[in-house]
N, C-alpha and C positions, 0 to 999 in steps of 0.2 A: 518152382518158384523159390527164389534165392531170399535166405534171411537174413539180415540187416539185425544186427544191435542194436540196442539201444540209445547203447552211446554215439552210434551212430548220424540218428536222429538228433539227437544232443547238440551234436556238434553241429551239425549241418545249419540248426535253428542259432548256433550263438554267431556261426561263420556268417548269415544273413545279419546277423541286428549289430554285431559291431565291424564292418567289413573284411576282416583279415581270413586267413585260411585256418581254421580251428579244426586241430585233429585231436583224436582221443588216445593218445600215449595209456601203455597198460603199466601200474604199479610192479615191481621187483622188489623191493624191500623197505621198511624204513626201521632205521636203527638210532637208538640215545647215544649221542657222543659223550655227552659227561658220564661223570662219576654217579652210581645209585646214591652216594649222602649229597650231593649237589641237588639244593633246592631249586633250581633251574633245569630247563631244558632244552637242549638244541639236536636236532635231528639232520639224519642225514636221508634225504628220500631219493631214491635208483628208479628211473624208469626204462620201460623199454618203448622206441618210438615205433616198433612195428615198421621200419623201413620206408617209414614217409618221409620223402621229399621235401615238404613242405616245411618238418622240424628237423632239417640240419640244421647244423651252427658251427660258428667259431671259437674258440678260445676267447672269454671276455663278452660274449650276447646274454642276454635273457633272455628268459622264458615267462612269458604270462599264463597263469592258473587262474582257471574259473572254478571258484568253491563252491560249496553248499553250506548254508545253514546248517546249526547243529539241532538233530530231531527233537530234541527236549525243548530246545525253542521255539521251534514251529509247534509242535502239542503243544505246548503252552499258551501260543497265541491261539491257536486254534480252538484250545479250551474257556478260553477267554470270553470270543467271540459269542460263542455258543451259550453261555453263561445267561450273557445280556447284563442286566443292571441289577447291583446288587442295591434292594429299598432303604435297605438298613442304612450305608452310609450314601444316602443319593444328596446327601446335602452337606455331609463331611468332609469334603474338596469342593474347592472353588477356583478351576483351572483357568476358568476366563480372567481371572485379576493378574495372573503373571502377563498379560498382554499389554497392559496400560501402563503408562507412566515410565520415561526413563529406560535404565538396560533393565528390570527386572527381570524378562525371559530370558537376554542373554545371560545375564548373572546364573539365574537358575537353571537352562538347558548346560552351559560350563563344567559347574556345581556339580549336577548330576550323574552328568555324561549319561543318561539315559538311551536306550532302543526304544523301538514302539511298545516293547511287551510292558517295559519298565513304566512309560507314563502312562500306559491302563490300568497298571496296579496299583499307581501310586493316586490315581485321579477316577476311584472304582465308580463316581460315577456317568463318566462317559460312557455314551450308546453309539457304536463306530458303527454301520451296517457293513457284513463279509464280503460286499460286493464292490461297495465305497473303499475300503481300505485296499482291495488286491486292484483296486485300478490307480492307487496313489503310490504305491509301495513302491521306490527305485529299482531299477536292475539291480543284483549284486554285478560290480565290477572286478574285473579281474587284477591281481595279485602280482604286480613283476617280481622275478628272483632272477640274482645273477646265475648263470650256470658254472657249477663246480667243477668240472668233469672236461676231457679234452678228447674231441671226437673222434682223433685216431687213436688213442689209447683203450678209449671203450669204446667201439663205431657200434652206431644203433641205438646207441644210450643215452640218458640224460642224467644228471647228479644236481642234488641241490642244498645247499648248506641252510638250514632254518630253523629261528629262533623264536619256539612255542612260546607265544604271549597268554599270559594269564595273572592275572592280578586284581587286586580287591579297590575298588570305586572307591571315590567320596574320598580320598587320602587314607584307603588302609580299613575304611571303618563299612563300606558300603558291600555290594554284591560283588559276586567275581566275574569282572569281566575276560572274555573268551576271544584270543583272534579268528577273526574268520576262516580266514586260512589255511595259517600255522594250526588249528585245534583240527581243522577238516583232513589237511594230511595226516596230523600223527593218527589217525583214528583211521585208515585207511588197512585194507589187507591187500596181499600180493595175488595178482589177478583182476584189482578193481583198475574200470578207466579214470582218466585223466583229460579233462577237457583242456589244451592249450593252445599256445602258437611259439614263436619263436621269434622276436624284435631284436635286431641286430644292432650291434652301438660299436661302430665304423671309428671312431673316437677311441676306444680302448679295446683294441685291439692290440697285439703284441707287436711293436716294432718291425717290420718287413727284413733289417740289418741285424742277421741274429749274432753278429758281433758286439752291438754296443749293450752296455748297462742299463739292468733294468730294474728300477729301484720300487719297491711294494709297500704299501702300509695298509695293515688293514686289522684292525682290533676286534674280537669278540666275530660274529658272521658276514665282517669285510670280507673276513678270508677268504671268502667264496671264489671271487674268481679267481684270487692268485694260485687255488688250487687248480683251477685251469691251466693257468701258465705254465705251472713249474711240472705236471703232467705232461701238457704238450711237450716241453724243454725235456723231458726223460724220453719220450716217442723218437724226438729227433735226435737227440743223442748216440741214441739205442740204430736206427734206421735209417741216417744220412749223414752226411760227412763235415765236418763244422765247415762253416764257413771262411771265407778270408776276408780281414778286413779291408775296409771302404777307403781310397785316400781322399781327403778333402780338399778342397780349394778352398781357398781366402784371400780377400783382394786384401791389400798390407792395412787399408785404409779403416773397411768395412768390420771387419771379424773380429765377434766379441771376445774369442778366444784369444786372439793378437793385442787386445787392447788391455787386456785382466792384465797379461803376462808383462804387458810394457809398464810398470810401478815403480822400477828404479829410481833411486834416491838421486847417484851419482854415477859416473862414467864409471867407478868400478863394481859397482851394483848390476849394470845392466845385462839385459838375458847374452847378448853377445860376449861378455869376459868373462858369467858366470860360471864355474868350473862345472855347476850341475845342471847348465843348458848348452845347449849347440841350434842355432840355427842354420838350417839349410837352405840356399837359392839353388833353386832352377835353374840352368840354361836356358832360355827359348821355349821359356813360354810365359804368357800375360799373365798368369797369377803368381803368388806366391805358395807354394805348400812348407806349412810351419809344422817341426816334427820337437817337442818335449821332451829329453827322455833324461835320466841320472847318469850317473859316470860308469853305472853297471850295464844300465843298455848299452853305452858306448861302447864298452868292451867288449860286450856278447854281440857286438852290430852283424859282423859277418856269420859267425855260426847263425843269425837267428834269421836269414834271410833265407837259407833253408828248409827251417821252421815254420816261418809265418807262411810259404807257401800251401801246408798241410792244413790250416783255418784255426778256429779258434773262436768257442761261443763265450760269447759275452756273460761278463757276471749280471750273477740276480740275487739280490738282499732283498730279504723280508722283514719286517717289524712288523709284528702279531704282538697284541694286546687280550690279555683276560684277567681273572681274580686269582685263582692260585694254580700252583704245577700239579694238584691233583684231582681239581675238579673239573677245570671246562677249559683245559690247556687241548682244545680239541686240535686231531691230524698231528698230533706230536710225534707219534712214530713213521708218516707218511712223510711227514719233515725230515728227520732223520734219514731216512731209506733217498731220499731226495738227493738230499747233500750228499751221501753217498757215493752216488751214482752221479755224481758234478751238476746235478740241474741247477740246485739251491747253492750259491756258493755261501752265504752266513745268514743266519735268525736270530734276531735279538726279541727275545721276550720281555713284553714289560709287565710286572703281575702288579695290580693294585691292592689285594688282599691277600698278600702272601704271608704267612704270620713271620712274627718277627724282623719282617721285614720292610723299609719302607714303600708307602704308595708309589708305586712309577706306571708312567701312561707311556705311548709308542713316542708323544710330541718329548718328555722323557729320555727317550732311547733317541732320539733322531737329534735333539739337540749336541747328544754326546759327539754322533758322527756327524755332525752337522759340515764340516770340511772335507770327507769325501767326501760325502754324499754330491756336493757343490759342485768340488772337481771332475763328479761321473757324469753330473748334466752339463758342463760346460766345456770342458777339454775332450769328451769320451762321446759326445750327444748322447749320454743316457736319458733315457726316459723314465720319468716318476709318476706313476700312479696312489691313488688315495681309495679306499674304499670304506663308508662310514656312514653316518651322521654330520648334517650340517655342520655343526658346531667343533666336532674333532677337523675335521679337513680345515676349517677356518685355520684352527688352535696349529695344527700341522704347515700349513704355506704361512702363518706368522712366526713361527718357529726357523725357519728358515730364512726368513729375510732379516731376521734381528739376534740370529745368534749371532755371539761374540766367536764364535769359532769357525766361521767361515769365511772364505779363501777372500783377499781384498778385493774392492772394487766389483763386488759380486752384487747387485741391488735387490734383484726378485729370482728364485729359479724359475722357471717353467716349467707346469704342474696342470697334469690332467687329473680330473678329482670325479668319481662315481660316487653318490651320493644320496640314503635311501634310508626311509626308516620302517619297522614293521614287514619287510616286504615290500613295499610301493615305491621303486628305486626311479631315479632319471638322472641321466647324465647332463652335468652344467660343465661345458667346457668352451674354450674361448672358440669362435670361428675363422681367426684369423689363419693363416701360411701356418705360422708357427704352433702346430697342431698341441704340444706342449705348454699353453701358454694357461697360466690361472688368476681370473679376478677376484679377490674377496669381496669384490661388489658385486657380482653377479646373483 
């Protein structure tokens, strides 16, 4: 008779209740990215998928985790329970009045942010019976994270970039609240299972034309998956031959690339006399291909037809955001070793607590380059990615449509934006052709 794990069982029961294929990936390590005097904490946690099928993935998927409660929580309710009513204050709470009148419950559930252990204690005299409560209690739901880690560099593995929540209620003055999560990994040892799956987001995925530009923001544990990227981007590097670039077509009429470039003032302005443009026609054939280049490509034209037969992988810029360069400037040396080895072509760090120096955020750093950046989505089809918080990605595609330093007649880039807070990520991206396209109404 063959034996089955536990976590076995586990899985089997979560793969039943929430349909997907739930396997029990075994922990490898988890380790503190920051600094020991850093009052924060972000971790890095390695799995091994045991060679299931089910948890492959690509550069850019997530991964759903199904946590546990923390045992000091569950003894606590459970000591609760067992208690029963305490006489002394049976008339010292009166939980039925937050129900009447107006938002007072929602004011006060807010207010509190309370769990269920919380309002037992704070209302000692509620009589819950242990039977009534574990048939109302919600499933805990599972946990999305970007995956860090790029599956031919580590194959079998998972990585995941996460940022231990922990903080004091009531604005500072109340209990310490614990993520679910985040507090369940780092309390993990090597060798424990891992209930997940693996949700694939087809949307941010790395450009298929590993020639064109790929432009990254991602502040504080956005980084997650551009640490995918630029991993993958060293695999291939390392193990296939770049690529060659793509030529495009443009009808003269349609392409917005033809139309940016058409702004001339005057006949001696325009891209045909300008000394730093050359247009080229086709013989014999219905489209136009428009070729941009300075008076240095011009010269280097023939030697580089040689050249460009060999390929040539597209640049990747990152803008990573944190507080200072010595506490939670995490992957800084992976960055380095990156660039290196030509994955990463440049990083602009924006530090907000850097001493002495002033606050800068990534939309900070982006507005600076705000004219390449423009010209790598437009003339180059790069593609931009965002990985964040609502409110940063917003802050980031207005940054972009209203700098003063980008290229004329540019309106909006096109912007795929990941977007996620605590763990609980979803991708809001346009569904149109134009698979780069971003609404801040969405």
């Amino acid at each position: 008779m063959s034996y089955l794990h536990p976590a076995t069982f586990i899985s089997k029961g979560l793969s039943h209740i929430c349909g997907k294929a739930v396997r029990a990936a075994t922990l490898l390590s988890v380790k503190n990215l920051q600094a020991a005097e850093s009052s924060r904490s972000t971790i890095s946690v390695q799995f091994k998928t045991e060679n299931s099928t089910e948890l492959q993935y690509k550069a850019g998927d997530h991964v759903a985790i199904f946590p546990a409660n923390r045992p000091e929580l569950v003894q606590a309710l459970i000591d609760r329970l067992l208690d029963g009513v305490d006489p002394i204050n049976r008339s010292s709470s009166r939980p039925y009045v937050k129900s009447k009148g107006n938002n007072r419950y929602e004011d006060w559930k807010f207010e509190s942010e309370c769990n269920i252990l919380d309002v037992l204690q704070e209302f000692p005299s509620l009589q819950v019976p242990a039977d009534l409560l574990l048939t109302q209690l919600p499933l805990l739901q599972p946990r999305f994270y970007s995956i860090s880690s790029s599956p031919d560099l580590f194959p079998g593995e998972v990585h995941l970039t996460v940022a231990v929540v922990q903080f004091n209620k009531k604005d500072g003055k109340g209990p310490v609240h614990h993520g679910v999560c985040s507090t369940w990994l780092n309390s993990l040892q090597p060798g424990d299972k891992v209930p997940c799956y693996v949700r694939q987001a087809h949307t941010f995925h790395m450009p298929e034309d590993g020639t064109v530009p790929v432009i990254m923001v991602g502040p504080g544990t956005g980084i997650a998956p551009f640490r995918s990227f630029w991993q993958q981007r060293q695999f291939d590097i390392a193990n296939t031959s770049a690529p060659r670039p793509k030529t495009l077509d443009f009808t003269p009429d349609s392409s917005p690339q033809i139309r940016r470039r058409n702004f001339a003032a005057s006949a001696a302005d325009s891209p045909d006399s300008s000394p730093r443009m050359q247009q080229r026609n086709f013989a014999n054939s219905p489209s136009l291909k428009r070729q941009i280049f300075t008076e240095k490509d011009r010269d280097e034209d023939a030697s580089s037809n040689n050249a460009s037969s060999l390929g040539k992988w597209g640049e990747m810029l990152l803008f990573f955001g944190c507080r200072n360069s010595t506490q939670d400037y995490i992957y800084k040396d992976e960055m380095a070793q990156a660039k290196d080895e030509g994955a990463l072509t440049e990083v602009w760090a924006a530090l907000s607590r850097e001493p002495e120096q002033p606050k800068r955020y990534v939309q900070d750093m982006l507005k600076l380059e705000a004219f390449d950046v423009c010209e790598k989505l437009l003339t180059q089809q790069g593609h931009f990615y965002v990985c964040g918080d609502v409110s940063m990605a917003e802050d980031v595609c207005r940054t972009l449509q209203k700098s003063e330093h980008k290229p004329p007649l540019v309106s909006s880039p096109t912007i795929t934006v990941l977007m996620g807070e605590e763990g609980v990520e979803d991708s809001l991206v346009d569904k149109s052709p134009m698979r780069r396209a971003f609404s801040t109404s969405e």
